[in-house]
C-alpha positions in Angstrom: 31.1 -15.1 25.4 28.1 -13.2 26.0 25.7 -13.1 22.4 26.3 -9.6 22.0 30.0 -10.5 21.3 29.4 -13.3 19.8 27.7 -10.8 16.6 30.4 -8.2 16.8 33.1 -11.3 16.5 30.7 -12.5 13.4 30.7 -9.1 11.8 34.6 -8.5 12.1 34.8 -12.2 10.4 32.6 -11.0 7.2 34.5 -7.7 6.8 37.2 -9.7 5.8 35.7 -11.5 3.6 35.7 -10.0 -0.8 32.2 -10.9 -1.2 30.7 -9.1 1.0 29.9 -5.3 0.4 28.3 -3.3 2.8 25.7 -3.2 5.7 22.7 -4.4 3.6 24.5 -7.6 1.9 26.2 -8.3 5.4 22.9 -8.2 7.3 21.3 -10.2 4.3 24.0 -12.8 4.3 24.0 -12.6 8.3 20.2 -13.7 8.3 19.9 -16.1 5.9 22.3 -17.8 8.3 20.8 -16.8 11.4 17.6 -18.1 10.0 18.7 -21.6 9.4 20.1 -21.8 13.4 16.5 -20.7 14.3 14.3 -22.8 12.3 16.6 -25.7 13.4 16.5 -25.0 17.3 13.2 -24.4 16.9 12.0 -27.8 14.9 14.4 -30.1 17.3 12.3 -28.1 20.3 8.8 -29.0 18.2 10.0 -32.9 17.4 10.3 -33.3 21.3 6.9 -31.4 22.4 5.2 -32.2 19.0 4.4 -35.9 18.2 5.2 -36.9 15.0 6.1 -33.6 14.1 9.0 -33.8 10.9 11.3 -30.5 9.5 10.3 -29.2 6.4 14.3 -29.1 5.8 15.4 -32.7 4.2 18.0 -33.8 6.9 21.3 -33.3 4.3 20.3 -29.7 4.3 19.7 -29.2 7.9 21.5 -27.3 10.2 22.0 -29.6 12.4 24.1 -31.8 10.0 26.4 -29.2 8.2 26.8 -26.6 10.2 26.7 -27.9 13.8 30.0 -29.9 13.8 32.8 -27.4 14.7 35.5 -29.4 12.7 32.9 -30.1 9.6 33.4 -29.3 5.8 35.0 -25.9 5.1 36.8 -24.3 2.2 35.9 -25.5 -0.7 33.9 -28.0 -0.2 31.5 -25.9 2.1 30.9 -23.8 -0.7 30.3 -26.2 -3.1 27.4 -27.6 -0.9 25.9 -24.0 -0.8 25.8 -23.2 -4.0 24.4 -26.2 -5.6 22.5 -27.9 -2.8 21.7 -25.5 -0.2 20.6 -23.1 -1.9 18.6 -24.6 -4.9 17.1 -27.9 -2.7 15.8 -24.9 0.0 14.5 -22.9 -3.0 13.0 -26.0 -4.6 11.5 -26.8 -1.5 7.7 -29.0 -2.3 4.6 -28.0 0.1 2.8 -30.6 0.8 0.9 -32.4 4.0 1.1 -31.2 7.7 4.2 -29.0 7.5 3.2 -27.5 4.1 2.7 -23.6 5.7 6.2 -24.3 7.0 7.8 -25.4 4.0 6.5 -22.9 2.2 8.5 -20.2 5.1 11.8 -21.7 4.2 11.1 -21.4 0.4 10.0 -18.2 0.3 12.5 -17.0 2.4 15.3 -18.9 -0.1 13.7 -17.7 -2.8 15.7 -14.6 -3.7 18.6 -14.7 -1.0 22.0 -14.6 -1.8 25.3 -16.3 -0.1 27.4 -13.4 -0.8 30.5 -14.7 1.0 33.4 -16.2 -0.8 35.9 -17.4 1.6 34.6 -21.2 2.6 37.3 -20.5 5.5 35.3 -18.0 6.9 31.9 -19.4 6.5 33.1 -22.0 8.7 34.3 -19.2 10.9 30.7 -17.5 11.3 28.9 -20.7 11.6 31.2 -21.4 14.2 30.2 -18.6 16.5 26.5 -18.5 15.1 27.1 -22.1 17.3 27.8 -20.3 20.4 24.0 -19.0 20.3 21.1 -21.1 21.6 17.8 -19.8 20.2 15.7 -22.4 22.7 16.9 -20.6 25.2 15.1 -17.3 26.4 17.9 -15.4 27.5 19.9 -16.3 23.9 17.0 -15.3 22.4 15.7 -12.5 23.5 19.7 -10.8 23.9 19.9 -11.7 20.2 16.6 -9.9 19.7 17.3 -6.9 21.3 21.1 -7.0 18.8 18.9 -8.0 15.7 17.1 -4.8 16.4 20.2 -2.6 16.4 21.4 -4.5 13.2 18.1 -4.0 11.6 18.2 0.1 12.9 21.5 0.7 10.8 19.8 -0.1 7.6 18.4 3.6 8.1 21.9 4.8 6.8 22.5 1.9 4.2 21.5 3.7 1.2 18.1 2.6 -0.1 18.1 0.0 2.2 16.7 2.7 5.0 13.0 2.6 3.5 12.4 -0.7 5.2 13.1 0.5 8.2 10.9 2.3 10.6 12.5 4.1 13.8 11.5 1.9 16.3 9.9 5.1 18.7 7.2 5.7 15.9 6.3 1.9 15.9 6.1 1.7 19.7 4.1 5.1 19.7 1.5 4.0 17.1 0.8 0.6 18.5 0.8 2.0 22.2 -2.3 4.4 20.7 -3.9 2.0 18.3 -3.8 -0.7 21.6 -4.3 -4.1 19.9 -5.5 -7.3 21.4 -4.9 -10.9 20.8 -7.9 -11.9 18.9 -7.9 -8.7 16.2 -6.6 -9.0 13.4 -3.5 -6.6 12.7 -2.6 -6.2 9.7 0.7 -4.4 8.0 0.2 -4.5 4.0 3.9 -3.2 3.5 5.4 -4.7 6.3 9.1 -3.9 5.4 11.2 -5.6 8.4 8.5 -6.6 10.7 8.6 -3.5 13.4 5.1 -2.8 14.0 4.1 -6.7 14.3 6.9 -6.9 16.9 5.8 -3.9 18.7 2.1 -5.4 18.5 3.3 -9.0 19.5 5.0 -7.6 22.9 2.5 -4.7 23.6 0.1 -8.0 23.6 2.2 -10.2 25.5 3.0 -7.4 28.5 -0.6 -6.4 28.8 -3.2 -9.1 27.2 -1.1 -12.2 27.4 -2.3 -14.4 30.7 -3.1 -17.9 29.2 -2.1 -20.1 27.0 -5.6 -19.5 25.1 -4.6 -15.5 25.0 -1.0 -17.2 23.2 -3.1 -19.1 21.1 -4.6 -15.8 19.6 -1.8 -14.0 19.3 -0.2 -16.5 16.7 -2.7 -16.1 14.5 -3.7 -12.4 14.6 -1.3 -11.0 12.2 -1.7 -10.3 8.2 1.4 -9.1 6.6 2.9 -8.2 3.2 6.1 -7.6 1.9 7.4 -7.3 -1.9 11.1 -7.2 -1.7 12.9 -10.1 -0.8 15.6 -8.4 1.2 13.3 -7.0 4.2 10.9 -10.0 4.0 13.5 -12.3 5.1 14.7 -10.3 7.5 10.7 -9.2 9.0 10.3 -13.7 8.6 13.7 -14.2 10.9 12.1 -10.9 13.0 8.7 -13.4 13.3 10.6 -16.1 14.6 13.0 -14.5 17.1 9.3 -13.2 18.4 8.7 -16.4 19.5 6.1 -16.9 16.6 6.0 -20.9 15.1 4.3 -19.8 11.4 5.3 -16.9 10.3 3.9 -17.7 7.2 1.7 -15.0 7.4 4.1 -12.7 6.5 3.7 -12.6 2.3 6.2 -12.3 0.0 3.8 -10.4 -2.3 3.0 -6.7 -3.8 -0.1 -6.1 -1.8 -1.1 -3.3 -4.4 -1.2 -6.0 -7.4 -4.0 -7.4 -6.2 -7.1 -6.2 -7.4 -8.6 -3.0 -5.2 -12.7 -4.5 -5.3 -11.3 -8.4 -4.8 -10.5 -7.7 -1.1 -13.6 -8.7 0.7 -15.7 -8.4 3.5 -14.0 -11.4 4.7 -11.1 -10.3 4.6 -11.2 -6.8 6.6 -9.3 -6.2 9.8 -9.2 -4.9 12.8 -5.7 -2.9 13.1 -3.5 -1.4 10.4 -0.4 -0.2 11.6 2.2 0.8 9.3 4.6 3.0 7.0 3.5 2.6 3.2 6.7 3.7 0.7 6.4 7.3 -0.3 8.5 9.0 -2.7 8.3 6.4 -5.0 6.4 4.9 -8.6 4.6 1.9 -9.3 5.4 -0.1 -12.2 3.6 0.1 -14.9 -0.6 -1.0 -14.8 -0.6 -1.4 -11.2 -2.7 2.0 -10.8 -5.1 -0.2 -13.4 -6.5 -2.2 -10.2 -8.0 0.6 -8.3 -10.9 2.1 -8.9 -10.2 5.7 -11.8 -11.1 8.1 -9.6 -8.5 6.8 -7.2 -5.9 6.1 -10.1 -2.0 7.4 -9.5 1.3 6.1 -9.7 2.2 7.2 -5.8 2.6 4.5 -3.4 1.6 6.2 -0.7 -1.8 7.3 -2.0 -3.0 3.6 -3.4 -2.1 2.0 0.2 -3.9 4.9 2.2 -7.3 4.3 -0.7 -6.6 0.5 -0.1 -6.7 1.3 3.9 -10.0 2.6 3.6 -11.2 -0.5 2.0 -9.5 -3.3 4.4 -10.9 -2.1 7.4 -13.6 -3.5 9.1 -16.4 -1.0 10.5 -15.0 0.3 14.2 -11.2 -1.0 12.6 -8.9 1.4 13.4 -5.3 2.5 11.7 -1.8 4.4 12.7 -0.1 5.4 9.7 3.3 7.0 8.5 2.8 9.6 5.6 4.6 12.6 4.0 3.6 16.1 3.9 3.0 15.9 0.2 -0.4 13.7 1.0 -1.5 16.4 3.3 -1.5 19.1 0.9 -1.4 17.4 -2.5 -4.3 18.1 -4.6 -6.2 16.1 -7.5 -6.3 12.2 -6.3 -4.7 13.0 -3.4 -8.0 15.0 -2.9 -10.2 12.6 -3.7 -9.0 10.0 -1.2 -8.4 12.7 1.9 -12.3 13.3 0.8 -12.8 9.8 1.1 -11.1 9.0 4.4 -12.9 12.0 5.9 -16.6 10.9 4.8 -16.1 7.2 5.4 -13.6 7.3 8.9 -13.1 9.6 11.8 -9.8 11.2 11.2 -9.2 12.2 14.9 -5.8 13.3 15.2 -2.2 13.9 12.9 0.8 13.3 14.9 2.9 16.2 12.9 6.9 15.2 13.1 9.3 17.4 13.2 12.1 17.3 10.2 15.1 14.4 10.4 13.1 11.5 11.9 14.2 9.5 9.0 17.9 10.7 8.9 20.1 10.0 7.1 17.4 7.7 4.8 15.7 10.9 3.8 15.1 14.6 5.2 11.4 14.2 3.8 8.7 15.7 6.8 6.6 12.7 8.3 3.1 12.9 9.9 1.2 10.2 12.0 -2.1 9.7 11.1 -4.7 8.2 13.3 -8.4 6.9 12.1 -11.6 5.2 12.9 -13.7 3.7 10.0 -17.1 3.8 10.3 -18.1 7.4 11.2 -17.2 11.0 9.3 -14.8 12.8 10.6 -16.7 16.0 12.5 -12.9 17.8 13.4 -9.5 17.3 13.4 -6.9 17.1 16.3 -3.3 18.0 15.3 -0.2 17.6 17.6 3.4 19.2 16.7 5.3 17.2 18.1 8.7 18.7 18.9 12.3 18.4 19.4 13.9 17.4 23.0 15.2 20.4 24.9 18.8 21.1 23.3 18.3 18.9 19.4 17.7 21.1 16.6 17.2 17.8 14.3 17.8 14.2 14.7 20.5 12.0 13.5 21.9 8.3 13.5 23.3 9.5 17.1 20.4 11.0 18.3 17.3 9.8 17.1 13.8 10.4 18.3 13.3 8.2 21.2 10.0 6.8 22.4 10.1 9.0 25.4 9.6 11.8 23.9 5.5 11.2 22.9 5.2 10.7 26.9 3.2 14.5 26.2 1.1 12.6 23.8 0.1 9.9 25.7 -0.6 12.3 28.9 -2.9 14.8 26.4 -4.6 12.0 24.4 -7.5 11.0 26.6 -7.9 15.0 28.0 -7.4 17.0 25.2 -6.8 20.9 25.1 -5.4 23.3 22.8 -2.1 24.6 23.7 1.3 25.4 22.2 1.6 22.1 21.2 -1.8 20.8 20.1 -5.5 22.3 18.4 -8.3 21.0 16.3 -9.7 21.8 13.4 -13.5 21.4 12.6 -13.8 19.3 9.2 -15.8 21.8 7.9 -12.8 24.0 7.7 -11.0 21.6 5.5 -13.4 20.9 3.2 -13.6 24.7 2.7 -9.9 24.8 2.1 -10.3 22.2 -0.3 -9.0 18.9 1.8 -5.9 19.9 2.1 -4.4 18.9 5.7 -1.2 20.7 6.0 -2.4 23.0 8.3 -0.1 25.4 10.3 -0.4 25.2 14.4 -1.6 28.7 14.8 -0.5 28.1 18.6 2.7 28.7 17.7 5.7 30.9 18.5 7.0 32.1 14.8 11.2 30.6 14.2 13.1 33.3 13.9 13.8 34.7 10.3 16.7 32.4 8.5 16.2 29.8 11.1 17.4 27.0 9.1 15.1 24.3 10.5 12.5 26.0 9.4 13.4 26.9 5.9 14.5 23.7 4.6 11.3 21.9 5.1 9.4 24.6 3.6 11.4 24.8 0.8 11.1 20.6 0.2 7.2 21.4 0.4 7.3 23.7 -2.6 9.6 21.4 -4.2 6.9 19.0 -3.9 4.1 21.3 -4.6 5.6 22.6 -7.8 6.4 18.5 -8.8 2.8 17.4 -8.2 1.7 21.0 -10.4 4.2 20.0 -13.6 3.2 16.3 -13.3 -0.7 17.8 -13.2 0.2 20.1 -15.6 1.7 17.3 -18.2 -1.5 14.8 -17.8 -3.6 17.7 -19.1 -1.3 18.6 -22.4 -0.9 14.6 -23.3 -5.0 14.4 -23.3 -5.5 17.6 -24.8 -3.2 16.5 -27.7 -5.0 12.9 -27.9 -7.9 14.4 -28.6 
C-alpha cells in the first residue's frame, strides 16, 4: 500500500473513533504518533552508524517494543499503558549526558500533548498501518512529507487552528528572495508549524548543499520559537521528516517574554523569515519588556520592533504583515520610523485579499528589509490575481507560480501596472504611513465587490486603532 494510503486508511480509522473531534485534534493525535515511529527509525538508524550512541526513550516506552508487534497489547490494556506510562515517563523525561538536547525534544514535545483517542481497538488499528511506513527510507519519507504537508495545509480551515499555518507559496516566495545559505543563521521567532525552515532547509539542500561539510552547516543554522504546544509539535515532527537529527532548536517558548535589551550582539542573525500573529493581544505585562516608546499590546508590532533588534548589520528579513501596520499610527509610527532609519526597506509584496481563506479575509503584505542602511525609497509590487480568480479559496489558493513576475522584475526593476517606488521622503511627509495606493493602476469598477470589502475592513481597522487611541488618552487624563 503506497504511504499515501496508508494516511487516508489511518484517518478513516480515527473518524470512528468518540474521542476524537475534528482536524486539529486528529492531526495532533496523528503526530504525536507519527512522531514516536520517527524518533524510533531514526535512533535504531543512529545506534548502527553512531557508536555508543543510546535513545533518550527508556526501552519499555519505545516504539519499537509496544507498538511494533502487530498482534501486541490492545484494548484496554493499550490504553492503560498510555495514560499512565507513556505519557507521564515521556513528559517526565531527565536531560542529562550526551543525549540530553535529545531528551529534552521528546519532553517538550510530550509536554502538553494529548492521546485523544478512546477506542484501544483502534489505536492498535492506526499503529498498525503507522507500521506499514518506514521513515529510514527516502522514498517513505519524503512521500510522507509531501502528505504531512497537505495535512498541515487543512489547518487553514480548522477554526483557530489556521494562524499556524502559512500557505506554503508565501514561504517558498520569501525564502526564494531572502536566498539563505548553510552557514547563516535563520531564524523564525514565531515559527508556528515549521514552513519557512523547511522551505529554507530544501532551498539549501537544491542549491548550496554539495558536501557533507555544507550538511554539517545546515543542521545547525536554524533558531526557532514557538509558544503553543499544538504547532510546536507538529513544526518538531516537520524538523525531523526534514531529515534534521536535533531539532531541538525549535523552542517551545514565548519569544516576546524575553526581555527586548537582553538579546545580544551574540545572539543576532542572519535571516528572519516569518509570519508574526496579527489580530491578536498579549497577555498582560508582556508589552513591559520592550522599550516605552515601543510599548503595545499588538503582536505584530512587538515582533516587527524585536526584528529590528535580532538582526545582525547586512541581516536581512521577509515578513508577513497586515494592512493595519502599514497605515496604523501612534507606535505603529514609531517602529515604521525605526525600520526606515535603522534598515533599507526595499520593497512590500502587496497581496491581494483571501490569501488566508477561510482562516481570515484580513489583507496581507510582504515586507522585505536590509539592516544596516536607511531606507532612501520604497519599491511596492501588487501582486495580483491569476487570469479568471476573483479571490482565493481552500480550492484555489495562491500558488507559488504566480510570483514568477516577481522574481523576473526583482533584479531589473521598472514601474509598470504592477509595480512603482516611492522615495522615503514622501513617507515621512505623509507621516510613515505605508499603505500607499499603486497610482499605476486601472480604477475597479464602482460596486466591485473585491474592492469594497477590503476597504471597508481597513476603516474597520482604522476606526479600532482611533477608539483604542482615543480611550488611552481619557484613562490618563482622568488619572491625573
Amino acid at each position: 500500500m503506497s504511504v499515501r494510503n496508508v494516511v487516508k486508511a489511518i484517518q478513516d480509522i480515527m473518524r470512528k473513533d468518540a474521542g476524537v473531534d475534528g482536524d486539529a485534534q486528529r492531526l495532533s493525535q496523528l503526530c504525536w504518533m507519527f512522531f514516536l515511529k520517527i524518533i524510533d527509525d531514526q535512533d535504531q538508524q543512529l545506534e548502527l552508524t553512531q557508536k555508543g550512541y543510546r535513545s533518550p526513550i527508556p526501552p519499555p516506552l519505545q516504539w519499537r517494543t509496544w507498538a511494533a508487534d502487530p498482534e501486541g497489547i490492545t484494548g484496554e490494556e493499550l490504553q492503560r499503558f498510555l495514560n499512565e506510562d507513556l505519557f507521564p515517563g515521556l513528559k517526565g523525561l531527565t536531560q542529562y549526558g550526551k543525549g540530553a538536547e535529545r531528551s529534552a525534544v521528546v519532553r517538550n514535545v510530550f509536554e502538553d500533548a494529548f492521546h485523544y483517542m478512546k477506542s484501544g481497538q483502534l489505536v492498535r488499528q492506526v499503529v498498525n498501518k503507522i507500521n506499514e511506513i518506514d521513515f529510514n527510507n527516502l522514498a517513505d519519507r519524503q512521500h510522507f512529507g509531501d502528505i504531512y504537508e497537505q495535512l498541515l495545509s487543512d489547518l487553514q480551515a480548522a477554526g483557530n487552528a489556521g494562524e499556524y499555518y502559512t500557505p506554503r507559496a508565501l514561504t517558498q516566495f520569501v525564502i526564494d528572495r531572502l536566498d539563505p545559505k548553510p552557514g547563516e543563521t535563520v531564524m523564525d521567532p514565531s515559527c508556528g508549524t515549521g514552513g519557512f525552515l523547511t522551505c529554507a532547509m530544501r532551498h539549501m539542500r537544491d542549491r548550496y548543499v554539495k558536501k557533507p561539510q555544507d550538511e554539517s552547516a545546515l543542521q545547525t543554522s536554524f533558531r526557532a520559537y514557538e509558544l503553543k504546544q499544538l504547532p510546536h509539535m507538529l513544526a518538531t515532527t516537520n524538523m525531523l521528516l526534514h531529515g534534521i537529527e536535533d531539532p531541538s532548536f525549535v523552542r517551545h517558548d514565548n519569544t516576546l517574554a524575553r526581555p527586548y535589551t537582553s538579546w545580544t550582539r551574540d545572539e543576532r542573525v542572519d535571516v528572519i523569515a516569518t509570519n508574526p500573529p496579527f489580530g491578536a493581544r498579549i497577555e498582560d505585562g508582556i508589552e513591559s519588556n520592550f522599550p516605552a516608546h515601543l510599548r503595545t499590546k499588538e503582536t505584530a508590532d512587538l515582533f516587527l520592533a524585536l526584528f529590528l533588534r535580532l538582526l545582525k548589520d547586512g541581516g536581512r528579513a521577509g515578513i508577513v504583515l497586515p494592512d493595519g501596520t502599514l497605515f496604523g499610527e501612534g507606535v505603529k509610527t514609531r517602529i515604521k520610523q525605526e525600520l526606515l532609519e535603522t534598515c533599507n526597506l526595499h520593497t512590500i509584496v502587496r497581496l491581494p485579499n483571501g490569501v488566508f481563506n477561510p482562516y481570515t479575509s484580513i489583507r496581507t503584505n510582504l515586507l522585505f528589509f536590509t539592516k544596516g542602511q536607511p531606507t532612501e525609497e520604497v519599491w511596492f509590487y501588487e501582486h495580483p490575481y491569476p487570469a479568471g480568480a476573483k479571490s482565493y479559496n481552500k480550492t484555489r489558493p495562491i500558488r507559488f507560480e504566480e510570483f514568477a513576475p516577481e522574481q523576473a522584475w526583482w533584479d531589473h526593476r521598472t514601474e509598470s501596472e504592477q509595480a512603482w517606488r516611492v522615495p522615503v521622503d514622501q513617507i515621512v511627509k505623509n507621516g510613515y504611513n505605508l499603505d500607499l495606493k499603486n497610482p499605476n493602476k486601472v480604477e475597479d469598477r464602482p460596486g466591485d465587490v473585491d474592492h469594497l470589502l477590503p476597504e471597508y475592513e481597513k476603516l474597520l481597522a482604522q476606526i479600532a486603532d482611533t477608539r483604542a487611541a482615543l480611550k488611552g488618552i481619557l484613562r490618563e487624563a482622568l488619572e491625573r
